[in-house]
N, CA, C and O atoms as CSV, one atom per row, in Angstrom:
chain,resi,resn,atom,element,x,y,z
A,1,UNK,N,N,-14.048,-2.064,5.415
A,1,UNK,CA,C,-12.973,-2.285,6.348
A,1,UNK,C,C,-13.059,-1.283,7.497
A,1,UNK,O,O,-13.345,-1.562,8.662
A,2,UNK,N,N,-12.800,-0.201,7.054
A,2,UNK,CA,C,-13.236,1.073,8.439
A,2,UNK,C,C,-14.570,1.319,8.539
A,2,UNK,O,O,-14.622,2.004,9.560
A,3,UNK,N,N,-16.018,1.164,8.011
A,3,UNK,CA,C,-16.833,1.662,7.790
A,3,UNK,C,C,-16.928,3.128,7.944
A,3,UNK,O,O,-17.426,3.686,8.921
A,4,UNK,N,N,-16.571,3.537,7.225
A,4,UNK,CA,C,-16.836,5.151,7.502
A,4,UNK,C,C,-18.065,5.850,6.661
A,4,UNK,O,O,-18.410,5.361,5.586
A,5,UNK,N,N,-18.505,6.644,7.028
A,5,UNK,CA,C,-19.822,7.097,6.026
A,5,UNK,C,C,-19.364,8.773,5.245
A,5,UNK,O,O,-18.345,9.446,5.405
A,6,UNK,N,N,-20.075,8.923,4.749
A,6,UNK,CA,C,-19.755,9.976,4.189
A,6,UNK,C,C,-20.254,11.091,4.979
A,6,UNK,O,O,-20.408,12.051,4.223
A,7,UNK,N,N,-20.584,11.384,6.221
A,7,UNK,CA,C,-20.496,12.285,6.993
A,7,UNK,C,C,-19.262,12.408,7.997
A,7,UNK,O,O,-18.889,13.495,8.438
A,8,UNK,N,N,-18.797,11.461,8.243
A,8,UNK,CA,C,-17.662,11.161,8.804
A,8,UNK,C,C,-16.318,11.620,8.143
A,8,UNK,O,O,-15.309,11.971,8.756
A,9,UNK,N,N,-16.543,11.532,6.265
A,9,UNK,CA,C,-15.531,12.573,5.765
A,9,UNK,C,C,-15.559,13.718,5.655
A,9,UNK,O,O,-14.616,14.502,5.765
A,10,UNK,N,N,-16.713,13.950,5.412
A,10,UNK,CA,C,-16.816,15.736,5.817
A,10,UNK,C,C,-16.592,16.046,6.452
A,10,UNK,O,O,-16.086,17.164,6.357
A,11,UNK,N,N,-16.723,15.355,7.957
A,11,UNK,CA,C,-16.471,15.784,8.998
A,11,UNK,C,C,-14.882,15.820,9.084
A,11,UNK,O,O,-14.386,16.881,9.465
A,12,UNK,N,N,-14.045,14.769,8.768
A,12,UNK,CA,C,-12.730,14.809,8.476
A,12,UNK,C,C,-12.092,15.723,7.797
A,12,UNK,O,O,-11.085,16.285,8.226
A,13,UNK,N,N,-12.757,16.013,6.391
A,13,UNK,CA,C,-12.171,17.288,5.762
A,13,UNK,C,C,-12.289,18.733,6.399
A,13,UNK,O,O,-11.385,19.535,6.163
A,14,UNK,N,N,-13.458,19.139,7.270
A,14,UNK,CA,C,-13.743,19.945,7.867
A,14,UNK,C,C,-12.541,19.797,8.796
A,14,UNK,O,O,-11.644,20.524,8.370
A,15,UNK,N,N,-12.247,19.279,9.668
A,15,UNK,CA,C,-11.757,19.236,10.904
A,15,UNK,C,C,-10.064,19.899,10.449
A,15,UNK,O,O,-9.439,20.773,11.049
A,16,UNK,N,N,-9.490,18.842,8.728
A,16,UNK,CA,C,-8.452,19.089,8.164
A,16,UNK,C,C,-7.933,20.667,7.066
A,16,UNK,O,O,-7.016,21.016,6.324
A,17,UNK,N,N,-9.209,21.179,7.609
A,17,UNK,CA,C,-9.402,22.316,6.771
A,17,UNK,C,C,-8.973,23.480,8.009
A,17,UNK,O,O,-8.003,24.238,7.997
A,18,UNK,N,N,-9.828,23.368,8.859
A,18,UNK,CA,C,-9.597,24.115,9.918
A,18,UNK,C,C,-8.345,24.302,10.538
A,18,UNK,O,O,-7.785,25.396,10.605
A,19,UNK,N,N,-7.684,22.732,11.213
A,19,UNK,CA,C,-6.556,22.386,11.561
A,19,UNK,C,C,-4.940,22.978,10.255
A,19,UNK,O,O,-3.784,23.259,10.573
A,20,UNK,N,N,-5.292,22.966,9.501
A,20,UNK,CA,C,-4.298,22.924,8.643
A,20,UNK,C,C,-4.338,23.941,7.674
A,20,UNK,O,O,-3.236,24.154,7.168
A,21,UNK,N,N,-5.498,24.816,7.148
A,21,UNK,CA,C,-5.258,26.027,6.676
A,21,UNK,C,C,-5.860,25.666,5.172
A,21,UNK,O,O,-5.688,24.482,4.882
A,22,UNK,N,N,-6.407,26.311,4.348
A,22,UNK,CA,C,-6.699,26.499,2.705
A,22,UNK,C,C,-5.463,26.279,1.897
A,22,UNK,O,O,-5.560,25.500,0.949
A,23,UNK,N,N,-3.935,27.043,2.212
A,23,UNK,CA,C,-3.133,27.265,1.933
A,23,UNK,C,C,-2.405,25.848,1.738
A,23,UNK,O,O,-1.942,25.458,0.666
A,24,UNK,N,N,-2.377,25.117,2.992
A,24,UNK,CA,C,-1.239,24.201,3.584
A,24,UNK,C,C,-2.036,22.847,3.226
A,24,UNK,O,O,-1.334,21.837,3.267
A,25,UNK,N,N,-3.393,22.660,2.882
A,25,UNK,CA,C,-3.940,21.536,2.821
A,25,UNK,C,C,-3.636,20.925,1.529
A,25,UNK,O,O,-3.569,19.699,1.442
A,26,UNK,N,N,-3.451,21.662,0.548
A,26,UNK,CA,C,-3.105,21.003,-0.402
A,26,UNK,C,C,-1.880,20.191,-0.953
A,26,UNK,O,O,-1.939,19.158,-1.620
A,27,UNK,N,N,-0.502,21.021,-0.447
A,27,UNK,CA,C,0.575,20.610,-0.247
A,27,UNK,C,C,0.896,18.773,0.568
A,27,UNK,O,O,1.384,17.669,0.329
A,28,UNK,N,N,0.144,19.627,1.674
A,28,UNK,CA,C,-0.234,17.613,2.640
A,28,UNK,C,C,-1.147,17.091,1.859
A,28,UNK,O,O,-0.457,16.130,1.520
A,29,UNK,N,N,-2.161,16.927,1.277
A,29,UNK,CA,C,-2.704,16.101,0.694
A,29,UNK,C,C,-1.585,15.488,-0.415
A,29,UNK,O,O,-1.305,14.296,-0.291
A,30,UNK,N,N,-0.943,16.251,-1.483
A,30,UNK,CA,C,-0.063,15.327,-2.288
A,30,UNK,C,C,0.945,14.704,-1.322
A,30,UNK,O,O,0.902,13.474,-1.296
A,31,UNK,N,N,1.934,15.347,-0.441
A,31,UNK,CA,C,2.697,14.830,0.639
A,31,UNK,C,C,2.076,13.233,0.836
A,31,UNK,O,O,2.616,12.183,0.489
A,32,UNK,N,N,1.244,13.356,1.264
A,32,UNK,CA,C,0.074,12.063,1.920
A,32,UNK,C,C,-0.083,11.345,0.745
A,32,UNK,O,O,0.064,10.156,1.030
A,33,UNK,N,N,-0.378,11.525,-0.790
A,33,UNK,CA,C,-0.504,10.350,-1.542
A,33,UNK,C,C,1.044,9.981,-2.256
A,33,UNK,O,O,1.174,8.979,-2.958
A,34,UNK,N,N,1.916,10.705,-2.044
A,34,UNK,CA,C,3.122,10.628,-2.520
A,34,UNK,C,C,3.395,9.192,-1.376
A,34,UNK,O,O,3.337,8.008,-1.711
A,35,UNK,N,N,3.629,9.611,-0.294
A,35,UNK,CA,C,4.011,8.450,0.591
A,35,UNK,C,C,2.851,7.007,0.648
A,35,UNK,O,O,3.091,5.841,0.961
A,36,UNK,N,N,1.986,7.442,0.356
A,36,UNK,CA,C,0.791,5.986,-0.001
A,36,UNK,C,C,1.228,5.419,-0.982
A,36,UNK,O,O,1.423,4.212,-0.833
A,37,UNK,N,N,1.556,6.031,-2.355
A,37,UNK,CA,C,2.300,5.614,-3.331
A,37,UNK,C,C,3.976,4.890,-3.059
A,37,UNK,O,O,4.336,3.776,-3.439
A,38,UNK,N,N,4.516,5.557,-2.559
A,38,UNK,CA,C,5.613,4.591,-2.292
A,38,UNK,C,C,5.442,3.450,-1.714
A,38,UNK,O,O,5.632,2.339,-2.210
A,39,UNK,N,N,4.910,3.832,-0.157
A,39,UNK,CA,C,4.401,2.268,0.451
A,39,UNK,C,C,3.805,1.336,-0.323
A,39,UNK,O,O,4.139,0.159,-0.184
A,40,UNK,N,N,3.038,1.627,-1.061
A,40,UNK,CA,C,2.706,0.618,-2.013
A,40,UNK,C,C,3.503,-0.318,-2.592
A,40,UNK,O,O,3.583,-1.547,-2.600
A,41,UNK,N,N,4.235,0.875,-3.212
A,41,UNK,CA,C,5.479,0.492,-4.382
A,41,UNK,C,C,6.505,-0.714,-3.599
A,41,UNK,O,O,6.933,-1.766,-4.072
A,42,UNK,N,N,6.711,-0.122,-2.233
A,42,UNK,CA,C,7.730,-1.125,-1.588
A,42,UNK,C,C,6.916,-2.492,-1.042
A,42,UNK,O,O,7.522,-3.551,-0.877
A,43,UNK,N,N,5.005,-2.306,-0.695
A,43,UNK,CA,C,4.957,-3.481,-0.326
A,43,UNK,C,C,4.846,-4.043,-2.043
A,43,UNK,O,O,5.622,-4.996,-2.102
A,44,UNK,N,N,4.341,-3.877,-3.126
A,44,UNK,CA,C,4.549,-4.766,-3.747
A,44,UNK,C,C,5.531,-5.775,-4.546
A,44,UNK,O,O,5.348,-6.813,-5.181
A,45,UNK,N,N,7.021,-4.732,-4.113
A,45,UNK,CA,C,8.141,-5.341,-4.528
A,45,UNK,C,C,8.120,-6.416,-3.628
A,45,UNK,O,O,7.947,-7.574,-4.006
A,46,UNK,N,N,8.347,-5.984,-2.048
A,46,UNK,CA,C,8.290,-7.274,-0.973
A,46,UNK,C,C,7.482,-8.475,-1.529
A,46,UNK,O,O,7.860,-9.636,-1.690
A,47,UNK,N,N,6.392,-7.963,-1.757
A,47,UNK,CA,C,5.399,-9.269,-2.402
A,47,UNK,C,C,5.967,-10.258,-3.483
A,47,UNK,O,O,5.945,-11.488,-3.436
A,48,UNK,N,N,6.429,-9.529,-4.369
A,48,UNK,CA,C,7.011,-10.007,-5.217
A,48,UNK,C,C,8.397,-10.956,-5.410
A,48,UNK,O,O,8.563,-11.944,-6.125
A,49,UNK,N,N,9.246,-10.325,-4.567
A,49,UNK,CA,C,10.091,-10.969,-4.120
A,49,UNK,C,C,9.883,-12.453,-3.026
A,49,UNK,O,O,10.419,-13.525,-3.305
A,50,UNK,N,N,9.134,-12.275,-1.951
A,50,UNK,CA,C,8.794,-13.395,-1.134
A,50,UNK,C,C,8.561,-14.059,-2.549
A,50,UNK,O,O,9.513,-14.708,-2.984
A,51,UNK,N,N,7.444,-13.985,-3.309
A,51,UNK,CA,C,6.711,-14.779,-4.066
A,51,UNK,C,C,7.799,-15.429,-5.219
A,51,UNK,O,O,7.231,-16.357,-5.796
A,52,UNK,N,N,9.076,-15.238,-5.686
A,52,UNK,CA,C,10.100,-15.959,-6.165
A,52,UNK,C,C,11.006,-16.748,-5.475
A,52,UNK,O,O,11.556,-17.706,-6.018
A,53,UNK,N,N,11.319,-16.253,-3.687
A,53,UNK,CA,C,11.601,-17.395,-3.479
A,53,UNK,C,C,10.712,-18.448,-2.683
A,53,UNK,O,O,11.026,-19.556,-2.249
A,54,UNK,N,N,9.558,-17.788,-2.627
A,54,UNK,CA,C,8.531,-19.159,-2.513
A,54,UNK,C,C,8.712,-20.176,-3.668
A,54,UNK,O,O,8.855,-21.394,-3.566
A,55,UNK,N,N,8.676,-19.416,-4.786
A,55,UNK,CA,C,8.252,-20.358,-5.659
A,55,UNK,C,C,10.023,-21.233,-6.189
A,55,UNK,O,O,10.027,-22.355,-6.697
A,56,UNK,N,N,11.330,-20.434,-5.926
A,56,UNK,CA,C,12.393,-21.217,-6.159
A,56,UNK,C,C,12.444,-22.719,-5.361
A,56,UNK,O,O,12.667,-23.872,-5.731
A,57,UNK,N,N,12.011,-21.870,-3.658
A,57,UNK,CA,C,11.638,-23.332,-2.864
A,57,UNK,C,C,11.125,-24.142,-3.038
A,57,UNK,O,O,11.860,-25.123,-2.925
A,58,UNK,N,N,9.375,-24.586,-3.483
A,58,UNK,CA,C,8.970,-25.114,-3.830
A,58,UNK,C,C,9.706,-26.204,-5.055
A,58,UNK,O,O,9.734,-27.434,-5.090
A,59,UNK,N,N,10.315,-25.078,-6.088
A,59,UNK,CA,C,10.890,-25.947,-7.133
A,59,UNK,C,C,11.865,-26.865,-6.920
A,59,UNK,O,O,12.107,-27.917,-7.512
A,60,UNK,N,N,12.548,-26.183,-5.737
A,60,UNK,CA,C,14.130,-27.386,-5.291
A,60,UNK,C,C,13.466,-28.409,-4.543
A,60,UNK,O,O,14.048,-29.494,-4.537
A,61,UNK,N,N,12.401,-28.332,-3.917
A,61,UNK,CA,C,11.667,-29.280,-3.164
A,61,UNK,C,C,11.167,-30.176,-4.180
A,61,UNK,O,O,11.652,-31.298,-4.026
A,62,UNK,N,N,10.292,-30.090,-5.268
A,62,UNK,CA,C,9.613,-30.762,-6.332
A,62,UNK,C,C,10.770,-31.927,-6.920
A,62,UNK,O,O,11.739,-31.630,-7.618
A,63,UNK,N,N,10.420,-33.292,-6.465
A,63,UNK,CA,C,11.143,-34.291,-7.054
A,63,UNK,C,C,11.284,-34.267,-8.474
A,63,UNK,O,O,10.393,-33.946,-9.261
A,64,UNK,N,N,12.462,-34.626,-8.770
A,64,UNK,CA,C,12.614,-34.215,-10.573
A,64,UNK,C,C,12.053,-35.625,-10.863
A,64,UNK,O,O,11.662,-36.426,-10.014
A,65,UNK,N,N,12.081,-35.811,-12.324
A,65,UNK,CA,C,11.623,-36.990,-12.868
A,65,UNK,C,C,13.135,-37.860,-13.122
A,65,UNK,O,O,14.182,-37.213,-13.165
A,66,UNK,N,N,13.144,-39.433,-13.290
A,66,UNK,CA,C,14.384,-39.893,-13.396
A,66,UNK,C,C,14.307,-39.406,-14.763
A,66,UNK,O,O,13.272,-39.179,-15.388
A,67,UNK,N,N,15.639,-39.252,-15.210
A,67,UNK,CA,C,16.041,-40.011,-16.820
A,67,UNK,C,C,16.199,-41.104,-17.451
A,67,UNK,O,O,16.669,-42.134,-16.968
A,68,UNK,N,N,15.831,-40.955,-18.526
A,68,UNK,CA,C,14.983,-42.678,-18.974
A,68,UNK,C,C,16.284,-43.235,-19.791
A,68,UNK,O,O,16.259,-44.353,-20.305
C-alpha cells in the first residue's frame, strides 16, 4: 500500500529518535498504538453496526412466503 522499504524505516526511526529524544520516544510510541487501537476498535464497531442494519434492510425487503 505505501511501499516503503526498510531503509526508509530506519530512516524514519532515525529521524524520530533525533526529533523526539531516547527518553520521550517511547512514551509516543505506546501513545501512537494506544490511539491505532482505539481507531480500530471504533471502525470495527461502525462496521458492525452498518452491517446489521444492512442486513435488517435487506430482511424487511425479502418477500415473506404466503401461509399455506
Amino acid at each position: 500500500m505505501f511501499d516503503i522499504g526498510f531503509s526508509e524505516l530506519v530512516l524514519c526511526a532515525i529521524v524520530a529518535l533525533v526529533v523526539f529524544g531516547p527518553e520521550k520516544l517511547p512514551a509516543l510510541l505506546r501513545d501512537i498504538s494506544a490511539f491505532r487501537r482505539q481507531v480500530s476498535q471504533l471502525w470495527g464497531n461502525a462496521r458492525q453496526s452498518l452491517q446489521k442494519e444492512l442486513d435488517a434492510v435487506a430482511a424487511a425487503d425479502k418477500p415473506q412466503d404466503p401461509q399455506p
